[in-house]
C-alpha positions in Angstrom: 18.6 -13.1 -14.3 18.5 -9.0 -15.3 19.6 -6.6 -13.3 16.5 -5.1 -12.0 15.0 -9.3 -11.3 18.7 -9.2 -9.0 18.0 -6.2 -7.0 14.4 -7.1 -6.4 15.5 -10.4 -5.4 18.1 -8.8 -2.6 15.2 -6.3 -1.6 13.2 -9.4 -0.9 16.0 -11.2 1.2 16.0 -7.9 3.4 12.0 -7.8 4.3 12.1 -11.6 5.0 15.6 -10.9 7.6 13.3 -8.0 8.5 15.8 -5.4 7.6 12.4 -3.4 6.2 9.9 -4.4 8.2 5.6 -4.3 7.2 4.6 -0.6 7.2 8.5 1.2 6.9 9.4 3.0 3.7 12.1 1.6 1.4 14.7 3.5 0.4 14.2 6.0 -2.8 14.5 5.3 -6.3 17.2 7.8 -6.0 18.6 6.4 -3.1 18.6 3.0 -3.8 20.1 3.9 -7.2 23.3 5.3 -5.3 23.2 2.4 -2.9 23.1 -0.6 -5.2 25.0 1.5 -7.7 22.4 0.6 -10.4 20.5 3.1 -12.8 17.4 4.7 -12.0 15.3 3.0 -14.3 17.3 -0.8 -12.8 15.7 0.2 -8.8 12.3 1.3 -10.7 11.8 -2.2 -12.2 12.8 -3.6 -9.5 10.2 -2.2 -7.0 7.1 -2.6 -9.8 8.5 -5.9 -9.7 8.3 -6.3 -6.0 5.1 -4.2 -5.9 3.2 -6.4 -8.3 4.3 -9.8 -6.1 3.1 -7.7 -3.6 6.1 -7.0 -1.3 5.8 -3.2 -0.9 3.3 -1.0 -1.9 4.0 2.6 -3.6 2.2 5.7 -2.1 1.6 8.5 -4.2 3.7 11.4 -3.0 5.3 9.5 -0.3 7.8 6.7 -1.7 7.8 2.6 -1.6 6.5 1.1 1.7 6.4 -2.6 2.4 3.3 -4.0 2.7 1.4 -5.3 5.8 -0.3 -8.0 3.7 2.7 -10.4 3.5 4.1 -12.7 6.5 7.7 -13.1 5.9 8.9 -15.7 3.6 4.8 -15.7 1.7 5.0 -14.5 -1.6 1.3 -13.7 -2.4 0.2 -11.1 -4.9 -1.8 -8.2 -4.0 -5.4 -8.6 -5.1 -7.9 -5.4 -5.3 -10.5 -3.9 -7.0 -10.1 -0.1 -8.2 -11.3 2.7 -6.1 -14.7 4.1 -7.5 -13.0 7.4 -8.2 -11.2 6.4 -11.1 -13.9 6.5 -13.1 -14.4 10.0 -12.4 -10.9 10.9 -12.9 -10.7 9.4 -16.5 -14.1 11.2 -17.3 -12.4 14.6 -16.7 -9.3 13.2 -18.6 -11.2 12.1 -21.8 -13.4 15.5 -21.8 -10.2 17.5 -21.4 -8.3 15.5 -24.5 -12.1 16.8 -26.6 -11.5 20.5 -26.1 -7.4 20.8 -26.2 -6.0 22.7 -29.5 -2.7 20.7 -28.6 -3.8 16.5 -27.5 -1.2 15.0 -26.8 -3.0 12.9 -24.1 -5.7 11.6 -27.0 -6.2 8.1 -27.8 -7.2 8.5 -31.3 -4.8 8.9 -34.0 -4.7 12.3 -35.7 -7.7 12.5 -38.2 -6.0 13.9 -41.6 -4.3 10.7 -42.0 -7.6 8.6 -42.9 -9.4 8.7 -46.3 -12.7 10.1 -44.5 -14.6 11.8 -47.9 -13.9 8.7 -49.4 -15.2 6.3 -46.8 -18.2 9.0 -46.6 -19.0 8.6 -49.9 -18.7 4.6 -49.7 -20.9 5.3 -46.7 -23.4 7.2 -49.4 -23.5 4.5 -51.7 -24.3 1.2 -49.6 -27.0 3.6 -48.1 -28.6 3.8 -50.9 -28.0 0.3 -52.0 -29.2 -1.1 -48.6 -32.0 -3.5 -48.7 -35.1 -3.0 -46.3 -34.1 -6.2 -44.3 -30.9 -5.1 -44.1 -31.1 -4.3 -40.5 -31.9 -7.9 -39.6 -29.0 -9.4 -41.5 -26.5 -6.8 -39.7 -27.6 -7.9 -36.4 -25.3 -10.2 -34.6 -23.1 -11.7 -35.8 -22.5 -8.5 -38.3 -22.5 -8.3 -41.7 -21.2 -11.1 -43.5 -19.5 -9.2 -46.2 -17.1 -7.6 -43.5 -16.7 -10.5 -41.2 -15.6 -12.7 -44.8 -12.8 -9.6 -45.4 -11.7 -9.3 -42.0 -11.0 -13.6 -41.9 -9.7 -13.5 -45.2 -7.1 -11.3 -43.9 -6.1 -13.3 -41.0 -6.1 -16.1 -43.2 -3.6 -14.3 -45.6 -1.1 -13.4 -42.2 -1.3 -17.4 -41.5 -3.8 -17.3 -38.5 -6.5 -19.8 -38.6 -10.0 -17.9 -38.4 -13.5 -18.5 -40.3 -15.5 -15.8 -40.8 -18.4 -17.8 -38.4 -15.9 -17.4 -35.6 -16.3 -13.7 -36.0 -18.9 -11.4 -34.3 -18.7 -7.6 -35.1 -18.8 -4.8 -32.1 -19.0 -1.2 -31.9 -15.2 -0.5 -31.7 -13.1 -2.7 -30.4 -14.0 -1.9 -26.4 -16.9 -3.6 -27.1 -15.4 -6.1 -28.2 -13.1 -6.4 -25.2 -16.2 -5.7 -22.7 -18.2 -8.6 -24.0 -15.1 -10.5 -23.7 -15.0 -9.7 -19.7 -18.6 -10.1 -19.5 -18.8 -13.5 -21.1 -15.7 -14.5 -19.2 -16.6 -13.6 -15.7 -18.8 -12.5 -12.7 -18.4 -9.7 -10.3 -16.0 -10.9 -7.8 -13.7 -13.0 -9.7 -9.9 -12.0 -10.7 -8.1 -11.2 -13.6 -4.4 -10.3 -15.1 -4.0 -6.9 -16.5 -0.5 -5.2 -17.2 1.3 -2.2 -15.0 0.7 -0.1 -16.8 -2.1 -1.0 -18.6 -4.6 1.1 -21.1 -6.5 2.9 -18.7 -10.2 1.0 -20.4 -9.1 -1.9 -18.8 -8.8 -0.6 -15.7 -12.4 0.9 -16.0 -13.7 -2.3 -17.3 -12.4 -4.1 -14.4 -14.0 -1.5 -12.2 -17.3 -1.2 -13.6 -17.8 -5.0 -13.7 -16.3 -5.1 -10.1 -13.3 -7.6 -10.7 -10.2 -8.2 -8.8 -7.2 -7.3 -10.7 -3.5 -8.4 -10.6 -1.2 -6.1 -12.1 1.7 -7.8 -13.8 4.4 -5.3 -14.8 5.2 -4.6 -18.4 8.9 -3.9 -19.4 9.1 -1.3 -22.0 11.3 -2.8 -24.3 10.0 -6.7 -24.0 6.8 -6.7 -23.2 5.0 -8.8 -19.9 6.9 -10.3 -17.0 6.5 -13.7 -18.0 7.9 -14.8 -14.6 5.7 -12.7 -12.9 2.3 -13.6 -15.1 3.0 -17.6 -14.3 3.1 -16.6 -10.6 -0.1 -14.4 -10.9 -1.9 -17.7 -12.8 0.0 -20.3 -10.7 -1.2 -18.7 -7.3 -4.9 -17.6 -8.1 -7.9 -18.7 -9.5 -7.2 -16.4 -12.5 -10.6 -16.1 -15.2 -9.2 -13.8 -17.4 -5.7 -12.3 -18.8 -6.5 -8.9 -20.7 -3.5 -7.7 -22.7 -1.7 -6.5 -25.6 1.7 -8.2 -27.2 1.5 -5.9 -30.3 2.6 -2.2 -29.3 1.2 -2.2 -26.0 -0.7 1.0 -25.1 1.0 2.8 -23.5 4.3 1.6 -23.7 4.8 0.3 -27.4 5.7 -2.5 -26.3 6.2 -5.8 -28.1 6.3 -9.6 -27.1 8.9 -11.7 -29.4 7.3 -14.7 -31.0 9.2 -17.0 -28.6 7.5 -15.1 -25.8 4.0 -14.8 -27.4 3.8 -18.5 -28.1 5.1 -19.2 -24.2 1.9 -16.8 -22.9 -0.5 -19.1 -24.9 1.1 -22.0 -23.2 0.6 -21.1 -20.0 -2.8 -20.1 -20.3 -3.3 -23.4 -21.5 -1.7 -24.7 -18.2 -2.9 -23.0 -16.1 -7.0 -22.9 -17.9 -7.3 -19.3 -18.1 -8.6 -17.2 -21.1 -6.5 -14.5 -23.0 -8.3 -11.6 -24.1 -6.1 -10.4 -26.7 -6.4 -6.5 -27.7 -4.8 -6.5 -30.8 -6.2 -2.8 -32.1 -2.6 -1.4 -33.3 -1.1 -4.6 -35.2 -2.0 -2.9 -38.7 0.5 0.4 -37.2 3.7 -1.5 -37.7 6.5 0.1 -39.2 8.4 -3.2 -40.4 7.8 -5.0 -43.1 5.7 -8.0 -41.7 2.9 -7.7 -39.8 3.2 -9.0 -36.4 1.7 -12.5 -35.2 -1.5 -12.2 -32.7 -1.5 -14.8 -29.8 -4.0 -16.7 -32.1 -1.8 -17.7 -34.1 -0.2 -20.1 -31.4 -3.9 -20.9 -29.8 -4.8 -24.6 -30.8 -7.5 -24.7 -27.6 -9.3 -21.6 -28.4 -8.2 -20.1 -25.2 -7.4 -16.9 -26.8 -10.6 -13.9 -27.5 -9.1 -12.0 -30.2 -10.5 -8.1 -30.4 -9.4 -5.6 -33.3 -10.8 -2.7 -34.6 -10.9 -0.7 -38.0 -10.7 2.5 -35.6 -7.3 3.2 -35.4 -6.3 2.4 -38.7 -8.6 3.0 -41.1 -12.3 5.1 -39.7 -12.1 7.0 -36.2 -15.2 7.4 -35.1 -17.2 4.7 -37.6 -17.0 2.2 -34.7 -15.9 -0.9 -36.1 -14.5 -3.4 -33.7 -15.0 -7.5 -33.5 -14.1 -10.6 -31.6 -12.7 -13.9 -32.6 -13.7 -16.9 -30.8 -14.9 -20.0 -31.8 -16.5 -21.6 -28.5 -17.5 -18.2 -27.2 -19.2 -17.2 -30.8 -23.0 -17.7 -29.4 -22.2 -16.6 -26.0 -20.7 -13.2 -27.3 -23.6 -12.5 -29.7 -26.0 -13.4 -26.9 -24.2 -11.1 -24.6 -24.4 -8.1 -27.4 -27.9 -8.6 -27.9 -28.9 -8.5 -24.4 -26.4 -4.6 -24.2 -26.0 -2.7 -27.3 -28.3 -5.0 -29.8 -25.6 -4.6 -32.7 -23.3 -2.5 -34.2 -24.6 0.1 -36.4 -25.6 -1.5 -40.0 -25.3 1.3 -42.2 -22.1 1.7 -40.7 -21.1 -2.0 -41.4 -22.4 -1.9 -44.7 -20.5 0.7 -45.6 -17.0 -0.1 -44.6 -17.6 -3.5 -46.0 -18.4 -1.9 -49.1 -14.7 0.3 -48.9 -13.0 -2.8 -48.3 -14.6 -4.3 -51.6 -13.7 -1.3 -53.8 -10.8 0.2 -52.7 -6.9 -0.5 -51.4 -7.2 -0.8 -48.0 -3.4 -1.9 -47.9 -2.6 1.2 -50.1 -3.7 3.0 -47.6 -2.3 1.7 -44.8 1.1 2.0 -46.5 1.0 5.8 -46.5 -0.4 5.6 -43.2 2.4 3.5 -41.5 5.3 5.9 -43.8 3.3 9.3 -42.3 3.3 7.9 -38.8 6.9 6.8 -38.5 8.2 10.2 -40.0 5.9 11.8 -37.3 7.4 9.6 -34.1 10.7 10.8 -35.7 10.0 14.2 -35.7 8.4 14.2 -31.9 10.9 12.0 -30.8 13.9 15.5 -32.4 12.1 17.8 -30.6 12.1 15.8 -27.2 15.4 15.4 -27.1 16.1 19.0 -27.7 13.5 20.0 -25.1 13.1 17.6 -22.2 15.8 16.7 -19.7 18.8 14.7 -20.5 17.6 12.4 -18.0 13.7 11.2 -20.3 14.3 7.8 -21.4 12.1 7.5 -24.5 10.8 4.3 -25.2 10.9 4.1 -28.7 8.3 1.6 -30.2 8.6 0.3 -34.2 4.7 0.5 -34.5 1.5 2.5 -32.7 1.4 6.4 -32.2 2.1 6.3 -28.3 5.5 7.8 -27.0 5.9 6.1 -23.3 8.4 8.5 -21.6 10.2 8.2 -17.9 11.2 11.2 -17.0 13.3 12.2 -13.8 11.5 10.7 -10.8 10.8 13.3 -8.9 8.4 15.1 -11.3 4.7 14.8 -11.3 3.0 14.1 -14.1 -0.3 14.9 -13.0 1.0 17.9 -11.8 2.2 19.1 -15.3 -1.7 17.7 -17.1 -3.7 20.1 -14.2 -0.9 22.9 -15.9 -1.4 22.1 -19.1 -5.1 21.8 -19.2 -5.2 25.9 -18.7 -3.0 26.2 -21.5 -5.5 23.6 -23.8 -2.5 21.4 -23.7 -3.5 17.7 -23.0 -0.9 14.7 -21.8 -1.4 11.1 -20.6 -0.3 11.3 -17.0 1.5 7.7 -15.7 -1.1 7.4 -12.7 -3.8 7.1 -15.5 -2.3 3.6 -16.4 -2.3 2.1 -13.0 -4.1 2.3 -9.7 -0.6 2.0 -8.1 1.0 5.2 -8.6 4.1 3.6 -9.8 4.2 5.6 -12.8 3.8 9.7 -11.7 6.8 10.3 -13.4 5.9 8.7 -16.4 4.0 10.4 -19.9 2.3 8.9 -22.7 2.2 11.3 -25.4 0.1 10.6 -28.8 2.5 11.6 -31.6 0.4 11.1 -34.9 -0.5 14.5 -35.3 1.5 16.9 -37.6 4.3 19.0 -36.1 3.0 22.0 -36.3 4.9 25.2 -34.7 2.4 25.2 -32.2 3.2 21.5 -31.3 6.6 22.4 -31.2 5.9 25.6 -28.8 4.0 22.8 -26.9 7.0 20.1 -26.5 9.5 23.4 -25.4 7.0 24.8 -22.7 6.2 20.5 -21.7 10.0 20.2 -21.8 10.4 23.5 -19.6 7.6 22.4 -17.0 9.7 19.2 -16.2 12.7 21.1 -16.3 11.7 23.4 -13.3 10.4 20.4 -11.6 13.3 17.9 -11.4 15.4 20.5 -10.3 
């Protein structure tokens, strides 16, 4: 048992003796860190730990209070659906991330490092090739062409797919939206992870689905103690989440643990929608392994995209499900109709006449160099006390800086100066994370960038003292 899993586990012992009793604030990060004689970091996994079993409840701006909801000795998760504001709040972050000079709080990866003129002219030249009924055979389930390249590829890694199993989206949140929709009806529950990429948390909000936060350790990946609880103890539909360089964390799930998450969806006869949109980013040699690879039952929905690794902005995203396949395309016929055919045609065309792999080559060699060069000018900059969660794959920097800044604080700052961030509370509806920052770091490191990092790094100075 870890260190953090100990100290939650003694916490736990105290609420049931009634030491903290339903409604009383816990002790501080801060404070608890000097009691227990444990790191920071140690008492904050702890209490997200304890949080998403649903033992205490954090409070933005006040601290960690147990929760009313529990009867001592019951161990029952915390189930809710998101407050209607978030919705609004994420609006006003994505339009701010549009107009910043500086965006580090974007979710797209920096556009010089894609081929666009030559995926424009590609573009061009299907156009112009296109039949008349070509509309007709792009409708769902896509353009063959494409959907033959993209299963040719996952044949190639050693994952099982036909090209029939495959239905083409606009961008992979469609994907993961018809996946939901297919899956479930308002009112029923599903697994995300704390934190989580804040489209899940507007999916589940929009569709008007319980959630259950499982907490997501930077360095590994899910709780998989946690996640068997959350599917052992309710009638859980769906688990949305990503083992591949989680956004935002970077995290990554070992094969051992990836192959353990299909088996207890299995057990336990829930579905995995798998967002798998940044496996093409690693930076070692081998491409990582989806959960499909281990999914005998079909049980996993597997969404990827072209959009962060090859055309931002062209909107190519799919699904792969074999059982689902005419419940998917009947669900994206009744919403969006299809994803756009020229659009299809052309990036099938690409594929067909140039090196896709080439490309991503350079891409994953320019990205790395980039995360190395962010990661120098944090360290210079920010407090000795950021722990930088360095991920081998993605664009995302997850950073936990000293726990009494806030980072939502520093984005309403920032956003004068057309500086954006990700702000923690964006990937949670707990608050857990106000002292946390995602920062994109595909972009080149210009000297403005690096004006940007200093004046970041001096804001969070002046606010943890």
């Amino acid at each position: 048992m870890n260190r953090y899993q100990q100290l939650a586990q003694k916490l736990k012992r105290q609420i049931k003796q009634n030491t903290w009793r339903a409604g009383e604030k816990i002790p501080s990060i801060r404070a608890a860190s000097q009691s227990f004689s444990v790191s920071s970091a140690t008492v904050l996994q702890a209490y997200q730990l304890l949080e998403a079993e649903g033992w205490i409840r954090a409070k933005p701006q006040s601290g960690y209070f147990v929760t009313s909801m529990l009867d001592a000795g019951q161990e029952e998760r915390v189930t809710s659906s998101y407050p209607r504001q978030y919705n609004d709040e994420l609006y006003d972050f994505l339009k701010i991330n549009n107009q910043a000079s500086i965006a580090f709080g974007a979710a797209f990866p920096a556009p010089d490092l894609f081929p666009l003129q030559v995926l424009n002219r590609h573009l061009a030249s299907a156009g112009r090739k296109m039949p008349t009924n070509s509309v007709i055979h792009n409708l769902p389930p896509g353009n063959e062409t494409l959907r033959r390249i993209i299963a040719q590829r996952y044949l190639v890694q050693g994952v099982e797919v036909s090209h029939q199993d495959i239905v083409l989206t606009s961008g992979a949140m469609e994907a993961l939206n018809l996946s939901l929709q297919v899956l479930c009806e308002p009112g029923d529950t599903i697994v995300i992870e704390s934190p989580a990429f804040y489209g899940a948390l507007q999916a589940a909000e929009r569709l008007q689905l319980n959630v259950i936060e499982v907490p997501v350790n930077p360095v590994k990946g899910i709780d998989l103690e946690s996640l068997e609880q959350a599917f052992r103890d309710h009638d859980v539909k769906a688990c949305w989440l990503m083992v591949n360089f989680q956004n935002p964390t970077g995290a990554s799930l070992s094969d051992e643990a990836k192959s353990k998450v299909v088996r207890l969806a299995n057990h336990y006869d829930v579905y995995l929608i798998e967002d798998d949109v940044y496996a093409e980013l690693h930076y070692e040699v081998h491409k990582p392994q989806p959960l499909k690879y281990w999914d005998r039952q079909d049980r996993v929905l597997l969404c990827g995209s072209l959009s962060k690794s090859l055309c931002p902005g062209y909107r190519i995203g799919w699904v792969v499900n074999q059982c689902l396949n005419d419940k998917l395309q009947k669900q994206q016929l009744m919403s969006t109709l299809a994803a756009s055919a020229p659009i299809q045609q052309g990036v099938a065309h690409f594929l067909q006449h140039e090196s896709y792999d080439n490309h991503l080559r350079k891409l994953r060699k320019h990205l790395r160099a980039r995360r190395d060069k962010h990661i120098a000018l944090i360290k210079e900059y920010f407090p000795q006390r950021t722990l930088i969660h360095q991920s081998d794959g993605g664009y995302f920097l997850w950073l936990e800086l000293p726990c009494e800044v806030d980072t939502y604080r520093l984005y309403q700052i920032l956003k004068e100066k057309n500086i954006s961030i990700g702000y923690g509370n964006l990937f949670s509806s707990s608050g857990q994370f106000q002292h946390c920052l995602r920062l994109n770091i595909s972009f080149e490191v210009t000297s403005s960038a690096s004006d940007a990092i200093k004046e970041i790094g001096q804001l969070i100075a002046t606010d943890s003292n």
